[in-house]
PQR file with spaces between the fields and no chain letter, atoms N, CA, C, O and H, PARSE charges and radii, in Angstrom:
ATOM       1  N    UNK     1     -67.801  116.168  114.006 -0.4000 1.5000
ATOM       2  CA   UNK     1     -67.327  117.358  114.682 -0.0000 2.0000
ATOM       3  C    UNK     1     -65.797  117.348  114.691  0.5500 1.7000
ATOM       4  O    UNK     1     -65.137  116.655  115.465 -0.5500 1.4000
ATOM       5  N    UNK     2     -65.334  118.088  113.862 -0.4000 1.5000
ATOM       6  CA   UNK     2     -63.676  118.325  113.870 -0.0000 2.0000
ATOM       7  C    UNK     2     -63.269  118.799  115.406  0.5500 1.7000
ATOM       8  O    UNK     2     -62.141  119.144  115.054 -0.5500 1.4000
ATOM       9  H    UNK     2     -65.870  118.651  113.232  0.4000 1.0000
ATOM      10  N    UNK     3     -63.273  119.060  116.655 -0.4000 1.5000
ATOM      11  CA   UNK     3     -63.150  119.413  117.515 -0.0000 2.0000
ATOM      12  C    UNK     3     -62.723  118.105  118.087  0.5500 1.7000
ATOM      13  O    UNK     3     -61.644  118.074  118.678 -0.5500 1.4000
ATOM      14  H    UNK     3     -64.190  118.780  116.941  0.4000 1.0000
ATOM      15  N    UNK     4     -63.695  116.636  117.946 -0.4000 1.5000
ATOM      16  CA   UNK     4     -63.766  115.528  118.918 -0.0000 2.0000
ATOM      17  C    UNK     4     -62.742  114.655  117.497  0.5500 1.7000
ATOM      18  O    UNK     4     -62.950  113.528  117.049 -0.5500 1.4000
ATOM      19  H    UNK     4     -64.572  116.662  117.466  0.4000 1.0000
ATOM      20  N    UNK     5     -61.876  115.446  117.158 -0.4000 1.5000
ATOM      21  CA   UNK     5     -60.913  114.058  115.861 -0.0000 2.0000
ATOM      22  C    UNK     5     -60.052  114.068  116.687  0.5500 1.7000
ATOM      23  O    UNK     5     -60.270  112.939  117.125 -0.5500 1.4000
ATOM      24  H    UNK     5     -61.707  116.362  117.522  0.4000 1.0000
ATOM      25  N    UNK     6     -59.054  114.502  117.401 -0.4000 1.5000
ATOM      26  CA   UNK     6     -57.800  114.139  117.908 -0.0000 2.0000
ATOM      27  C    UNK     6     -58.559  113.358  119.200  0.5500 1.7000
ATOM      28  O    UNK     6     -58.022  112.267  119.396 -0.5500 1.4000
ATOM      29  H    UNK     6     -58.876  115.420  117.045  0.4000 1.0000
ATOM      30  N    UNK     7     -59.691  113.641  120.146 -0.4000 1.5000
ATOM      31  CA   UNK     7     -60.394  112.473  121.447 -0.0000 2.0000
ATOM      32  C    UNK     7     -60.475  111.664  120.731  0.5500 1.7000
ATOM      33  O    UNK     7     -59.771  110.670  120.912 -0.5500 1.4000
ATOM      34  H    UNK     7     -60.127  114.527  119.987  0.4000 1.0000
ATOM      35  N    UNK     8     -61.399  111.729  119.560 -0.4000 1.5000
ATOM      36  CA   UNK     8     -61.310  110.052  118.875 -0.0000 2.0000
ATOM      37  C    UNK     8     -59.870  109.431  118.800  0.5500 1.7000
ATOM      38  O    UNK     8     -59.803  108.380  119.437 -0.5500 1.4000
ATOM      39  H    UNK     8     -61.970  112.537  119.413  0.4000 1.0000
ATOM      40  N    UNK     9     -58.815  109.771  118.247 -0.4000 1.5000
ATOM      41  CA   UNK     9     -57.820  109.204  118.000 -0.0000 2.0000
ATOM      42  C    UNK     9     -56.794  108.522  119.501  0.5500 1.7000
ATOM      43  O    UNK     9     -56.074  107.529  119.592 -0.5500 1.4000
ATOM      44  H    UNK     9     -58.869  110.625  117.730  0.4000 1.0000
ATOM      45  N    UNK    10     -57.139  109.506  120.407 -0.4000 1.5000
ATOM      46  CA   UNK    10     -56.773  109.167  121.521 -0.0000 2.0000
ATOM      47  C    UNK    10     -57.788  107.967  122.592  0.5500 1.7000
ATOM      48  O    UNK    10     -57.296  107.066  123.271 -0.5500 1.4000
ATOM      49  H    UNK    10     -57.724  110.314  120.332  0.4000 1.0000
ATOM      50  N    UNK    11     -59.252  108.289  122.479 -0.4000 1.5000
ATOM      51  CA   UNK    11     -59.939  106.799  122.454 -0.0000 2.0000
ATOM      52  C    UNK    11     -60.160  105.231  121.828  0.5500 1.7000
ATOM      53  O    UNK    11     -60.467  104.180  122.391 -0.5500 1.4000
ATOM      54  H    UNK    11     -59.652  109.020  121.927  0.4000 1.0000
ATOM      55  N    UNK    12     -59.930  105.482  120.725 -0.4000 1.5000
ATOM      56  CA   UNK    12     -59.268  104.455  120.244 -0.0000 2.0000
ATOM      57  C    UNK    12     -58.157  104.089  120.459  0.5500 1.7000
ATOM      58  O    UNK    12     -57.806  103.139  119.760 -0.5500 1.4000
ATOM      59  H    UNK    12     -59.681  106.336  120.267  0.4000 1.0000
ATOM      60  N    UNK    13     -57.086  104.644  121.503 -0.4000 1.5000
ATOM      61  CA   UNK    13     -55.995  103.905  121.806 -0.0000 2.0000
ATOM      62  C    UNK    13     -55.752  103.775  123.484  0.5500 1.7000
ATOM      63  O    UNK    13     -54.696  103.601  124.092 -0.5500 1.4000
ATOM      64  H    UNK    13     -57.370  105.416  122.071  0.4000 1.0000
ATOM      65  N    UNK    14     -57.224  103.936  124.026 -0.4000 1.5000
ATOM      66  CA   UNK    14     -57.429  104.424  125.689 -0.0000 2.0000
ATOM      67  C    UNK    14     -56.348  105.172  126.183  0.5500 1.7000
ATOM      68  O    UNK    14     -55.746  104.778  127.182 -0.5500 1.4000
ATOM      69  H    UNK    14     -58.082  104.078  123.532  0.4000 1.0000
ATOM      70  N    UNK    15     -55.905  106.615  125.369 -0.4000 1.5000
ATOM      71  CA   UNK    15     -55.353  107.117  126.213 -0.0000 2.0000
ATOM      72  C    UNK    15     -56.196  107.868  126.690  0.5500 1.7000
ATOM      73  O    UNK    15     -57.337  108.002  126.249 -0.5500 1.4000
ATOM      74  H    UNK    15     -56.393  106.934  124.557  0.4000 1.0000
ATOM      75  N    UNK    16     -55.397  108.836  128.304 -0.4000 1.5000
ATOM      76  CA   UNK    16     -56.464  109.484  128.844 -0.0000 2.0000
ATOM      77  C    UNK    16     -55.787  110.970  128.470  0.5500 1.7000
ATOM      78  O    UNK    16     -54.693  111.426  128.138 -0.5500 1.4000
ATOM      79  H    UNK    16     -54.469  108.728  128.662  0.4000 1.0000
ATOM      80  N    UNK    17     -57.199  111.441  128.751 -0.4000 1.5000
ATOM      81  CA   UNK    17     -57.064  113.823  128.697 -0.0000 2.0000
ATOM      82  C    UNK    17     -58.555  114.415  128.929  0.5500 1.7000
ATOM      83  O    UNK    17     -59.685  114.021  128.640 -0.5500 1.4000
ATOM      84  H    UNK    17     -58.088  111.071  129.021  0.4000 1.0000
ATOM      85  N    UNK    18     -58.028  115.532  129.577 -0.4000 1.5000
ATOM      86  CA   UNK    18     -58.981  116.039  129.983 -0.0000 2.0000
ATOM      87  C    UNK    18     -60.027  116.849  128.591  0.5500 1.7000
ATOM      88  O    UNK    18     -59.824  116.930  127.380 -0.5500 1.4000
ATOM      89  H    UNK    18     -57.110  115.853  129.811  0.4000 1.0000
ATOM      90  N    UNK    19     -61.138  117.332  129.455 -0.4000 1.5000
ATOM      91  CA   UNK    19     -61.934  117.566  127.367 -0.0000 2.0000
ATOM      92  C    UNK    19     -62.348  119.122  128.446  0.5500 1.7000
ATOM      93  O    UNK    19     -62.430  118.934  129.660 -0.5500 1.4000
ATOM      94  H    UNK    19     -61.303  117.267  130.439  0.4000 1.0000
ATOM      95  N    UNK    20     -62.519  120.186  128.035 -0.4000 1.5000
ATOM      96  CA   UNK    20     -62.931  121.699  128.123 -0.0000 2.0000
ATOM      97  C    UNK    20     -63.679  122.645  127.062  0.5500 1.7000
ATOM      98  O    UNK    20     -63.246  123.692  126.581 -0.5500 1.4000
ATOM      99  H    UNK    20     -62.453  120.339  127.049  0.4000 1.0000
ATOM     100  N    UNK    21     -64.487  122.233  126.901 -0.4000 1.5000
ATOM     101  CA   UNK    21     -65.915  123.082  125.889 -0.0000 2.0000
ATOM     102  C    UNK    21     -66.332  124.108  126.614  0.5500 1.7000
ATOM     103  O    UNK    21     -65.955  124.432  127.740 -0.5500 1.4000
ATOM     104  H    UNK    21     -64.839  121.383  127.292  0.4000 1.0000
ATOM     105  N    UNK    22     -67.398  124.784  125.696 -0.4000 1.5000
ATOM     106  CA   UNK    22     -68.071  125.842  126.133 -0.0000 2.0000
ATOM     107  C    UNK    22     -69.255  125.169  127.092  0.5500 1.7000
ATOM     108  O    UNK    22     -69.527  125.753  128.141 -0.5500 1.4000
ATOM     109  H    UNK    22     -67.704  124.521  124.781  0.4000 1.0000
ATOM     110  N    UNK    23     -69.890  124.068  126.776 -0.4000 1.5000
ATOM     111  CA   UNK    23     -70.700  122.962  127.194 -0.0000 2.0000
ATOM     112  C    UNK    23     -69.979  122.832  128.704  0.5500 1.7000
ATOM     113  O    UNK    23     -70.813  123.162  129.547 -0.5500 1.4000
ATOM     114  H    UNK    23     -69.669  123.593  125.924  0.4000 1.0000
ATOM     115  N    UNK    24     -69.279  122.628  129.040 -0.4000 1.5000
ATOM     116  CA   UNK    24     -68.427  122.036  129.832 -0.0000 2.0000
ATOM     117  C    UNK    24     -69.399  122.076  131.085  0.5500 1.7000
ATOM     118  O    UNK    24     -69.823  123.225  131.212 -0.5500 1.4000
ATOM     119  H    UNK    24     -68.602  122.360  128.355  0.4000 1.0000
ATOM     120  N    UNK    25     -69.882  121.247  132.024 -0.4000 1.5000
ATOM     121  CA   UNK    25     -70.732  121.472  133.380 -0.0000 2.0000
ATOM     122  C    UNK    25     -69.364  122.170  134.587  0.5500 1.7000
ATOM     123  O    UNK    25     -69.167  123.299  135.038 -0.5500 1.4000
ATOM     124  H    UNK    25     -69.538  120.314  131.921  0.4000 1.0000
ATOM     125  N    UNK    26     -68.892  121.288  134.700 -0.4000 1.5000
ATOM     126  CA   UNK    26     -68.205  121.381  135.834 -0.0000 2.0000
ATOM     127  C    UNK    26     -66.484  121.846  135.432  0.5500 1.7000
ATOM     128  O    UNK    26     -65.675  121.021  135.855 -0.5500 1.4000
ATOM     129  H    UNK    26     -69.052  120.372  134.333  0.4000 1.0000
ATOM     130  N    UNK    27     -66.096  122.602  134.959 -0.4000 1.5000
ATOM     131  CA   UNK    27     -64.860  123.431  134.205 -0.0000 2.0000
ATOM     132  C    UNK    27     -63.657  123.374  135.300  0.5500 1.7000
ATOM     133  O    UNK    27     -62.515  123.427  134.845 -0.5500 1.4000
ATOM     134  H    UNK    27     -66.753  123.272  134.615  0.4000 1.0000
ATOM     135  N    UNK    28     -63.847  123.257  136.875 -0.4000 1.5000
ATOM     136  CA   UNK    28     -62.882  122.988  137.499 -0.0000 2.0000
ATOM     137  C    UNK    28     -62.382  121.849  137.477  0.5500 1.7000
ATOM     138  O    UNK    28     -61.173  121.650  137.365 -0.5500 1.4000
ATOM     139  H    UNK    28     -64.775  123.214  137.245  0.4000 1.0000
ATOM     140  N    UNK    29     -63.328  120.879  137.590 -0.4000 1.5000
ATOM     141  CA   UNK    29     -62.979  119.112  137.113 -0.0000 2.0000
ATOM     142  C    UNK    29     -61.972  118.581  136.297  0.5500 1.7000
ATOM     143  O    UNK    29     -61.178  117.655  136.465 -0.5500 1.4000
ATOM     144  H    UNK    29     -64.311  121.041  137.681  0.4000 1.0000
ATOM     145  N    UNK    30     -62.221  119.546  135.162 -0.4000 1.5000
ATOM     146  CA   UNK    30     -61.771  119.295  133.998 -0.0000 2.0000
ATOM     147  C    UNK    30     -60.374  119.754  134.152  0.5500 1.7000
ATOM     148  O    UNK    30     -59.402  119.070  133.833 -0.5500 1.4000
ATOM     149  H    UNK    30     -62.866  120.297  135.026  0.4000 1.0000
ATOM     150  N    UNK    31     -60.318  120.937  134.653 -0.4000 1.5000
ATOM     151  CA   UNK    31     -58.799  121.485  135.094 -0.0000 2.0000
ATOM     152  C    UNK    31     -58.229  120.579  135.727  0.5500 1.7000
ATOM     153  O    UNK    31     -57.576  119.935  134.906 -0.5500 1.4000
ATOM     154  H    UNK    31     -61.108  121.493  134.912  0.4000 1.0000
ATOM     155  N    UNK    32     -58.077  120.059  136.992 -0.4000 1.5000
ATOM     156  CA   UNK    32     -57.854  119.700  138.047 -0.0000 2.0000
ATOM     157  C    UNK    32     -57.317  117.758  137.542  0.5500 1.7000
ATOM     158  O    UNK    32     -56.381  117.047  137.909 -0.5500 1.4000
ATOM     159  H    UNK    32     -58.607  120.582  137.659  0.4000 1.0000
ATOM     160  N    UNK    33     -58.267  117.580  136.748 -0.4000 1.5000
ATOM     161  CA   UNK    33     -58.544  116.337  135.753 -0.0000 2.0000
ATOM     162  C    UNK    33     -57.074  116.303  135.276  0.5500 1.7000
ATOM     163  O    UNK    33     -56.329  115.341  135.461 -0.5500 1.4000
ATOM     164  H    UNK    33     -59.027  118.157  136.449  0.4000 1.0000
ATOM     165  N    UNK    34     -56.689  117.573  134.574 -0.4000 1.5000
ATOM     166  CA   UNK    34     -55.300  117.441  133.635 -0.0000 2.0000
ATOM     167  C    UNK    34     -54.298  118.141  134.500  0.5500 1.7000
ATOM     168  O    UNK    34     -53.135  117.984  134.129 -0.5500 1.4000
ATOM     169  H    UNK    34     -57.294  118.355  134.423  0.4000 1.0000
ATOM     170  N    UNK    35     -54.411  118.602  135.169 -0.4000 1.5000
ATOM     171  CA   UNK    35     -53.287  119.258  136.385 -0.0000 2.0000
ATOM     172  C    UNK    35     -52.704  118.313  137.531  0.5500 1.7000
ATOM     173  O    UNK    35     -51.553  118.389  137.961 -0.5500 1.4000
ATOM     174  H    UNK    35     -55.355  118.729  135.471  0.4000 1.0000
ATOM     175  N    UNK    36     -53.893  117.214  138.052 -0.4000 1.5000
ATOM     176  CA   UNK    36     -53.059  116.549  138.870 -0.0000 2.0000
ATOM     177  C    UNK    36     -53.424  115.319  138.661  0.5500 1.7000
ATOM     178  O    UNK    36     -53.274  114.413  139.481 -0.5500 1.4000
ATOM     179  H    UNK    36     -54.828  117.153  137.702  0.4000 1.0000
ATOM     180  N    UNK    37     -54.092  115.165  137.187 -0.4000 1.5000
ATOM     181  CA   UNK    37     -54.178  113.525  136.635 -0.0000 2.0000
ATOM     182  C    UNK    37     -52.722  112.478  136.555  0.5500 1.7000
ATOM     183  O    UNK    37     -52.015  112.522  135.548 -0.5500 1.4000
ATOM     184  H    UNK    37     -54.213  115.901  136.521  0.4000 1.0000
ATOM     185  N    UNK    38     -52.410  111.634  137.623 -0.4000 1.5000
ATOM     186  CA   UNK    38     -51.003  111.181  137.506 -0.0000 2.0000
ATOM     187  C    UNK    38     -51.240  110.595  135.817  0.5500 1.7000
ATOM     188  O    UNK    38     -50.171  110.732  135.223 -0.5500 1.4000
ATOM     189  H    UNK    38     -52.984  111.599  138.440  0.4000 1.0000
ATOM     190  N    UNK    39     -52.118  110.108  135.076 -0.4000 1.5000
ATOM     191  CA   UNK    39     -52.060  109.721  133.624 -0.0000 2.0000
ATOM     192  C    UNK    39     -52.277  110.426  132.540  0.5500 1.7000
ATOM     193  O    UNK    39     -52.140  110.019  131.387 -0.5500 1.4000
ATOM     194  H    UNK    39     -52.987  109.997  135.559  0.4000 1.0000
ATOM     195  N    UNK    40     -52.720  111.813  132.982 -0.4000 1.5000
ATOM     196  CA   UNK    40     -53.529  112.410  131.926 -0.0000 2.0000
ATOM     197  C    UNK    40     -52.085  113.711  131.386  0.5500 1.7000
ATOM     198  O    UNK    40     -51.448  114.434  132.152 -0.5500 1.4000
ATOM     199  H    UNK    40     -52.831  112.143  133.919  0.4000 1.0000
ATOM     200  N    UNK    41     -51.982  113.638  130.226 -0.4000 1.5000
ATOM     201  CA   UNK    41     -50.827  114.356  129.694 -0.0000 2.0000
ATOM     202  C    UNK    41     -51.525  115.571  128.549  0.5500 1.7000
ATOM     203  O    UNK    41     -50.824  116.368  127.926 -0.5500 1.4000
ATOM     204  H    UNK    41     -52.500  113.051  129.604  0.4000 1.0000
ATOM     205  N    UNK    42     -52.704  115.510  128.473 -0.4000 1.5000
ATOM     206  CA   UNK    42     -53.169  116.107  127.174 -0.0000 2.0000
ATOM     207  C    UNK    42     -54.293  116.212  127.842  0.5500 1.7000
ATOM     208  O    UNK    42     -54.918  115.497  128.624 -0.5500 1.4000
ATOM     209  H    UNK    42     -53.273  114.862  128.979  0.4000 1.0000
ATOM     210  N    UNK    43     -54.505  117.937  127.065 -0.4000 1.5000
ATOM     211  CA   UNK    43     -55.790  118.688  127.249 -0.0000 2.0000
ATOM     212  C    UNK    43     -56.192  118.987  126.539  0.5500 1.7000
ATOM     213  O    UNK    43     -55.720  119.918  125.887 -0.5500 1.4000
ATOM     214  H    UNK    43     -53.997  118.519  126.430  0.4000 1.0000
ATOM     215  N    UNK    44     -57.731  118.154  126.106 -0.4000 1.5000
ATOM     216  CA   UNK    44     -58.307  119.070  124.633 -0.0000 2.0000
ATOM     217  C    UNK    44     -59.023  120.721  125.252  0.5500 1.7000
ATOM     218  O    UNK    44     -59.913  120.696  126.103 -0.5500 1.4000
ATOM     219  H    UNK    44     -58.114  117.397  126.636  0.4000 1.0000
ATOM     220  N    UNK    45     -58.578  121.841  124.782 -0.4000 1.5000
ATOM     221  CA   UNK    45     -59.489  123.331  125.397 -0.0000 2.0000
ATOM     222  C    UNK    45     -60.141  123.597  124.182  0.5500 1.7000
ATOM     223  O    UNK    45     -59.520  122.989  123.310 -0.5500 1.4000
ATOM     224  H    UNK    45     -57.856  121.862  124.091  0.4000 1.0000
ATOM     225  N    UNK    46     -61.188  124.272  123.648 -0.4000 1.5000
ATOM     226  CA   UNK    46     -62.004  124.814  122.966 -0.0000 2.0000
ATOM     227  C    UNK    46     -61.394  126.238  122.969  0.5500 1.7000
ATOM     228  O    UNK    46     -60.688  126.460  123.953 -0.5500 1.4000
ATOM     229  H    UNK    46     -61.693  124.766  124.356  0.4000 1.0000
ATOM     230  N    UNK    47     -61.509  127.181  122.138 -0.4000 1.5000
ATOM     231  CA   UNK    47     -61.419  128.587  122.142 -0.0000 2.0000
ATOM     232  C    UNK    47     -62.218  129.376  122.393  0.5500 1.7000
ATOM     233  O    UNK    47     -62.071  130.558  122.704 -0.5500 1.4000
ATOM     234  H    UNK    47     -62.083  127.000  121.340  0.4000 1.0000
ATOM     235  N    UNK    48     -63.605  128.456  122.212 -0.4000 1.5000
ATOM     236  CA   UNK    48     -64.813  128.844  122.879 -0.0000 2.0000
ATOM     237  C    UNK    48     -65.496  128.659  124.186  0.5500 1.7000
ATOM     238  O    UNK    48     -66.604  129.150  124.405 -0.5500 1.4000
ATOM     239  H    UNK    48     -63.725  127.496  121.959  0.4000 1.0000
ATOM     240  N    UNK    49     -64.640  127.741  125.315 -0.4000 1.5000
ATOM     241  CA   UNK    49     -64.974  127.641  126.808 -0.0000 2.0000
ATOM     242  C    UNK    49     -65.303  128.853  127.127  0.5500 1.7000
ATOM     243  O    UNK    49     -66.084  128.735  128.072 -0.5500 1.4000
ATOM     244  H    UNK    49     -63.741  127.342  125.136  0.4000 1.0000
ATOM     245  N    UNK    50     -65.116  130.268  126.815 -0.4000 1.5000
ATOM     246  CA   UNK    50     -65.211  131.121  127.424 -0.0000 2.0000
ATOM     247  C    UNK    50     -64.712  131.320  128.483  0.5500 1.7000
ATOM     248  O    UNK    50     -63.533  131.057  128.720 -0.5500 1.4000
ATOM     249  H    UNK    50     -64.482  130.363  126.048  0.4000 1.0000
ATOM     250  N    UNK    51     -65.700  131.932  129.504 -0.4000 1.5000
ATOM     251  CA   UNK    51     -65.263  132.125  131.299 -0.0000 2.0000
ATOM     252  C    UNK    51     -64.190  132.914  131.525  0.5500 1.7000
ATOM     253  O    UNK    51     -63.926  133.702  130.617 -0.5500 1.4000
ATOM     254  H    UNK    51     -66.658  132.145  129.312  0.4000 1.0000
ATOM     255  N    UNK    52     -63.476  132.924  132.514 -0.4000 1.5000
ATOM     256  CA   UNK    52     -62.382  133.997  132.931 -0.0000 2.0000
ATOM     257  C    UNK    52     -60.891  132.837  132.417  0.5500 1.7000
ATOM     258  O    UNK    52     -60.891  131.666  132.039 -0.5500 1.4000
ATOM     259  H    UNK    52     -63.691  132.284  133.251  0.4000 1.0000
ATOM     260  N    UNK    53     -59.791  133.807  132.627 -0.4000 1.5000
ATOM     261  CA   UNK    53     -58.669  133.254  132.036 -0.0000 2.0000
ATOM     262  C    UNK    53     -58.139  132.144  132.523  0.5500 1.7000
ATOM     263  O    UNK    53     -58.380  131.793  133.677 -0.5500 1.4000
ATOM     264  H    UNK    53     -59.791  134.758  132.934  0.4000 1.0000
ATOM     265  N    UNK    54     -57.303  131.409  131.662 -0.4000 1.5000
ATOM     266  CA   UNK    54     -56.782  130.038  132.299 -0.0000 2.0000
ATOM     267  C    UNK    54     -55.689  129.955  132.462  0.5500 1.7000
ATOM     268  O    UNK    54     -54.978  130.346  131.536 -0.5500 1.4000
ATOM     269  H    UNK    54     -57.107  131.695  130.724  0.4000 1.0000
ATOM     270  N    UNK    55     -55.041  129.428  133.673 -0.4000 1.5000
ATOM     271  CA   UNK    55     -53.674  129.666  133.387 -0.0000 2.0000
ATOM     272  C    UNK    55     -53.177  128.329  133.886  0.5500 1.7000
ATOM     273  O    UNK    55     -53.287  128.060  135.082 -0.5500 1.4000
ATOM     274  H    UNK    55     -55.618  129.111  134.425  0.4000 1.0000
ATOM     275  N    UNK    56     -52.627  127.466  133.023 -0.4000 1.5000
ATOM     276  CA   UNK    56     -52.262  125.979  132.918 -0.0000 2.0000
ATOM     277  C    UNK    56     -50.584  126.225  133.272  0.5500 1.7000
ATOM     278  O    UNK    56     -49.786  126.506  132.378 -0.5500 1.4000
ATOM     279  H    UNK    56     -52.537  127.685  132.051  0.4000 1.0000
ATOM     280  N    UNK    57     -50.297  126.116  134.305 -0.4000 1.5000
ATOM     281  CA   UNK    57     -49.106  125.969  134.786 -0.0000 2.0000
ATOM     282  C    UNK    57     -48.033  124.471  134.473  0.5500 1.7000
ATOM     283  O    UNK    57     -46.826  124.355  134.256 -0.5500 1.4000
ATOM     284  H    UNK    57     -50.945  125.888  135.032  0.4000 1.0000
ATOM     285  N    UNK    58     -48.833  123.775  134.550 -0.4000 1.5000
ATOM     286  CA   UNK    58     -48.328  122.030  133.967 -0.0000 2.0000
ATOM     287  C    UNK    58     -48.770  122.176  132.778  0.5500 1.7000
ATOM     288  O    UNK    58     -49.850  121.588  132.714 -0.5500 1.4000
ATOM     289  H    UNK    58     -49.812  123.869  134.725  0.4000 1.0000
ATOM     290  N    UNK    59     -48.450  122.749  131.600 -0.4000 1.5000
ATOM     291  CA   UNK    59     -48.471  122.775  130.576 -0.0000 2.0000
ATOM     292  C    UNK    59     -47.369  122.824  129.984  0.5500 1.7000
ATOM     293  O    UNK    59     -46.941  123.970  130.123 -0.5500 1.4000
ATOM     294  H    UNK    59     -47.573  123.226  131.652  0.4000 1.0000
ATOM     295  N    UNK    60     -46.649  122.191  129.378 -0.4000 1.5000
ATOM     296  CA   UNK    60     -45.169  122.286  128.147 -0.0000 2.0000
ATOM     297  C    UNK    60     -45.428  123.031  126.870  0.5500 1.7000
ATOM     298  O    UNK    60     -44.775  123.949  126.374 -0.5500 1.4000
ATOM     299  H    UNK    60     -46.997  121.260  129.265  0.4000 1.0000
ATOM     300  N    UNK    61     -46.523  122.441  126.442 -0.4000 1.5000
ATOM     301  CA   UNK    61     -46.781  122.496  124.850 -0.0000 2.0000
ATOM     302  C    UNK    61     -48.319  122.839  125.162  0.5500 1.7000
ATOM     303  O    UNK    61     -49.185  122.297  125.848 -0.5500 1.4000
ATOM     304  H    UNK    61     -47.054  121.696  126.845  0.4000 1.0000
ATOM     305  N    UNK    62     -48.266  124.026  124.320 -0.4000 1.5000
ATOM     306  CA   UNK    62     -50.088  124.567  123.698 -0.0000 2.0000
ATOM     307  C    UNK    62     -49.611  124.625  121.711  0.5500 1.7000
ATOM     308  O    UNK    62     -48.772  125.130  120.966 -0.5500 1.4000
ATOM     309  H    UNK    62     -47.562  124.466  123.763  0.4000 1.0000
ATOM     310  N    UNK    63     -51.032  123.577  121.655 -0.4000 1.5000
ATOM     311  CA   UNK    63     -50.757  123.559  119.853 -0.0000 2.0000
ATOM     312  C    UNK    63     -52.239  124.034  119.633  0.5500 1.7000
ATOM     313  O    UNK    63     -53.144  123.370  120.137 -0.5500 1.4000
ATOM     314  H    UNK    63     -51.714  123.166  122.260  0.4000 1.0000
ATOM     315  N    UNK    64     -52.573  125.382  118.752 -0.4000 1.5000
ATOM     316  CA   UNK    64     -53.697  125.761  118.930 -0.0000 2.0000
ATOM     317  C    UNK    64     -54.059  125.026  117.319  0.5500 1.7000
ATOM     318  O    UNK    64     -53.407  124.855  116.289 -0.5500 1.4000
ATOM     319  H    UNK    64     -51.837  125.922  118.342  0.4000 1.0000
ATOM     320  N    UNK    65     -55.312  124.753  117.719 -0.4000 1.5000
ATOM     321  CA   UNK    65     -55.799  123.315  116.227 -0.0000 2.0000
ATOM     322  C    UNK    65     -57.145  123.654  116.273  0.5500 1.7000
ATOM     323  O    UNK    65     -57.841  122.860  115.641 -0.5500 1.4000
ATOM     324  H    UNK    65     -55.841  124.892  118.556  0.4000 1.0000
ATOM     325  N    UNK    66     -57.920  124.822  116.957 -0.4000 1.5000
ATOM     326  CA   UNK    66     -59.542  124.815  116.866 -0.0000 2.0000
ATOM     327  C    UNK    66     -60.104  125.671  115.951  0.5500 1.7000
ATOM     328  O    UNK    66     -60.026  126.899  115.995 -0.5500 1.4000
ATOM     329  H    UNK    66     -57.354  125.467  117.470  0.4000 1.0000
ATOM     330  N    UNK    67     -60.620  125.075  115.198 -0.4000 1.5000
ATOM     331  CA   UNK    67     -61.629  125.578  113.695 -0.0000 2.0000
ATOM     332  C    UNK    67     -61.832  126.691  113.804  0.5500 1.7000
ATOM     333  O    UNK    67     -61.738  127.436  112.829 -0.5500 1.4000
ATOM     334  H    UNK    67     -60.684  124.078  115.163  0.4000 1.0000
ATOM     335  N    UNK    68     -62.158  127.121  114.984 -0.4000 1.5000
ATOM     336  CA   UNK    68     -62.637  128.736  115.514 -0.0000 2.0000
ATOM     337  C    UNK    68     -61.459  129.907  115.858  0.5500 1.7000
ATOM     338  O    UNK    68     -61.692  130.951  116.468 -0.5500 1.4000
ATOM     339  H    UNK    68     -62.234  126.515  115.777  0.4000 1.0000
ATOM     340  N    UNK    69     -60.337  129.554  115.405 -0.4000 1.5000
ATOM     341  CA   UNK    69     -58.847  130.340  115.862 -0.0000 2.0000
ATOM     342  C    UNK    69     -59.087  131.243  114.808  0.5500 1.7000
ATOM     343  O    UNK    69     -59.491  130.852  113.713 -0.5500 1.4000
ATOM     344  H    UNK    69     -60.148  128.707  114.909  0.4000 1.0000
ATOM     345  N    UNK    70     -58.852  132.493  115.082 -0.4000 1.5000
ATOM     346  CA   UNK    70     -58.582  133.282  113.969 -0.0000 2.0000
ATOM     347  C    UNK    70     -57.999  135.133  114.204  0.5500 1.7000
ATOM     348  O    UNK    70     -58.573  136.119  114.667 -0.5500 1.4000
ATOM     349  H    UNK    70     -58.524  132.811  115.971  0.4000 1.0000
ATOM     350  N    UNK    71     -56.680  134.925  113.650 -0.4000 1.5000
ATOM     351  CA   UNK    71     -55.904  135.895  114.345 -0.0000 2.0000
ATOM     352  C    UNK    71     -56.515  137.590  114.098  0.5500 1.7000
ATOM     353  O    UNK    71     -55.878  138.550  114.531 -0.5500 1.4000
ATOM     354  H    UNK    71     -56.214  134.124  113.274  0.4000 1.0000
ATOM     355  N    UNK    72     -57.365  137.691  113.611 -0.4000 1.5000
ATOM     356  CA   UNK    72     -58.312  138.726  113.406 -0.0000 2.0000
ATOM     357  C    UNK    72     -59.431  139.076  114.193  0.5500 1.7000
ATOM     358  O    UNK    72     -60.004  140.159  114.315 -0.5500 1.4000
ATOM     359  H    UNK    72     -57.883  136.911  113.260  0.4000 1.0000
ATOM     360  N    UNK    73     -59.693  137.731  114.821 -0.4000 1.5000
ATOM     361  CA   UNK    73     -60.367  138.105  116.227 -0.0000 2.0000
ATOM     362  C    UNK    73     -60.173  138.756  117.689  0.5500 1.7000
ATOM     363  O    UNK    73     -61.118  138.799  118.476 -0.5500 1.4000
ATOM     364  H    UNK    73     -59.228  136.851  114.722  0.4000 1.0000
């Protein structure tokens, strides 16, 4: 799954980040996970989480990298 290559790369070196799929159970967790994680610096999001809008305030950098991006959509 091209989605879980950059978690792999970051598990293999135990860093930590929050993960946000369409799957996702609990989607506030996951927020909250990378918003007031004192370790967590990186958020993998899906383009497909769906749900209502997100608005990542502790965010610097958004690098959009998901298979499913497509500026025609």
């Amino acid at each position: 799954m091209k989605s879980k290559l950059l978690a792999s790369y970051f598990d293999d070196r135990n860093w930590q980040y929050a993960w946000l799929t369409g799957s996702t159970i609990d989607r506030q967790a996951a927020i909250n996970k990378f918003s007031s994680g004192e370790h967590v610096h990186t958020f993998f999001i899906s383009l497909k989480a769906g749900g209502t809008g997100l608005n990542l305030t502790a965010a610097d950098y958004v690098f959009i990298i998901d298979p499913w991006w497509n500026p025609s959509a």
